[in-house]
C-alpha positions in Angstrom: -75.1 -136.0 51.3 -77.4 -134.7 54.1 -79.6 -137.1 56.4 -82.9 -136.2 57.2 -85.4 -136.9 60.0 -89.1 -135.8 59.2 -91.3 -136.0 62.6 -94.7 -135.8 61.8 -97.6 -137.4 63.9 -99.8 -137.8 60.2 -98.1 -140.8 58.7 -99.2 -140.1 55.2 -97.8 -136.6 55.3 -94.1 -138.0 56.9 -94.5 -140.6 54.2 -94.7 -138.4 51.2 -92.0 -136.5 52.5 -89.7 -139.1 53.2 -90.2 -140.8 49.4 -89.0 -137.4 48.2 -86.0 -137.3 50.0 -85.3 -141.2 49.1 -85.9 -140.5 45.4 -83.3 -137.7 45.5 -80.9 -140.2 47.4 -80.9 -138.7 50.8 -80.7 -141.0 53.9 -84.4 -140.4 55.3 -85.9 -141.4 58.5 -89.5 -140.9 60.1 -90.7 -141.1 63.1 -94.3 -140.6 64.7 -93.6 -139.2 67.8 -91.4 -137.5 70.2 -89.8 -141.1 71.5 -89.0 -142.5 68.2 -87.5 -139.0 67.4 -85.4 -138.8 70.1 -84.2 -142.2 69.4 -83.9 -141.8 65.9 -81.3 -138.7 67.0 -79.3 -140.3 69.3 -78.8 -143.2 66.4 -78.1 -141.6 63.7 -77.7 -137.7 63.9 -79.7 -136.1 61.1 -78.2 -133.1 59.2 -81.8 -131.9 58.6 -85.2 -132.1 61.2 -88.7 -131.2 60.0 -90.4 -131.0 63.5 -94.3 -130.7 63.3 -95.3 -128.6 66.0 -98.1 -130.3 67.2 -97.5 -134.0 67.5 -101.0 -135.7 68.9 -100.4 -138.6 71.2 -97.0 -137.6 71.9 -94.9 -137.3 75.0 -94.0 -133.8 74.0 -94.4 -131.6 71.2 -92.1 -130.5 68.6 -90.9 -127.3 70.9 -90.0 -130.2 74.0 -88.1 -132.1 71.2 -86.4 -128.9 70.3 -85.8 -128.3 74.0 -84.0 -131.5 74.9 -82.0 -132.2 71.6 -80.9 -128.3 72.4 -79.4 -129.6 75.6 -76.9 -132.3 73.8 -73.7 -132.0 71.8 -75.3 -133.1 68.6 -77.5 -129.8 68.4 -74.5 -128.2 66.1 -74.8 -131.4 64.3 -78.6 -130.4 63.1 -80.5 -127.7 61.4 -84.0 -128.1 63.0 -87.0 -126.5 61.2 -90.6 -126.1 63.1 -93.4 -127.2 61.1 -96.9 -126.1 61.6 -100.0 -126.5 59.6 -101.5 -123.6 62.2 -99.3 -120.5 61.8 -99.2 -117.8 63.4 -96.7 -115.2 65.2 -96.2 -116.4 68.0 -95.6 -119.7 66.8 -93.1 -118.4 65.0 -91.4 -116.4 67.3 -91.6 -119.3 69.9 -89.5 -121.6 67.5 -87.3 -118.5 66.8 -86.6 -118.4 70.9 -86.1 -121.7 71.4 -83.4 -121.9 69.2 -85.2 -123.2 65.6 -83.2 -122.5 62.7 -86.3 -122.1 60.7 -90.2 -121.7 60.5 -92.0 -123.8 57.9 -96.0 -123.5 57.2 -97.4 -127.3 55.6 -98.5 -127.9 53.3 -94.6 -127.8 52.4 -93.4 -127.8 49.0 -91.0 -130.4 48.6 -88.9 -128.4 46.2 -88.1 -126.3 49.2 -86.8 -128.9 51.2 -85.0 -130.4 48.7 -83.1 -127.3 48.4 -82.3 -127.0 52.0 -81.1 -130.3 52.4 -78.7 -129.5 49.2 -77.2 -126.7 51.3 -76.4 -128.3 53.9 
């Protein structure tokens, strides 16, 4: 079964996620900001990474955590999806160039995620 890492700088919304993806049985993790993501990666390699975009009171956003993890080995390991609550083309298209293997606009239906952590 897929693991997932859901980093989200609003803990109620990484929360909600994460009790969906425990209540379907999937090994979830969530961290707050681009350290405890970057941690959290190195640990345990998620299958799965719902990466806000805009992570407030973080070392980097969620395009510098795409960035780095893109430089190590474990990048094949993931499929990293950009999350925004502000959407907009060249958001998307940013995500798309940096090497995002999707574009997801919150709020997110959980039914949807479920899904693509089935596929996986």
């Amino acid at each position: 079964m897929a693991s997932v890492l859901i980093v989200d700088d609003e803990q109620e919304t990484a929360d909600m996620i994460k009790m969906s993806f425990d209540m379907q049985g999937f090994p979830c993790w969530a961290a707050r900001n681009s350290d405890e993501a970057l941690k959290v990666m190195a640990e345990q390699v998620p299958n799965l990474v719902l990466l806000d975009k805009r992570l407030d009171g973080s070392r980097l956003d969620g395009f510098g955590i795409l960035q780095e993890v893109s430089k190590l080995s474990i990048r094949s390991k993931m499929k990293i999806y950009i999350v925004t609550g502000y959407p907009d083309e060249e958001t998307e298209a940013k995500a798309k160039e940096l090497g995002a293997d999707g574009y997801l606009v919150k709020p997110l239906p959980i039914n949807k995620l479920i899904e693509i952590a089935k596929s996986l």
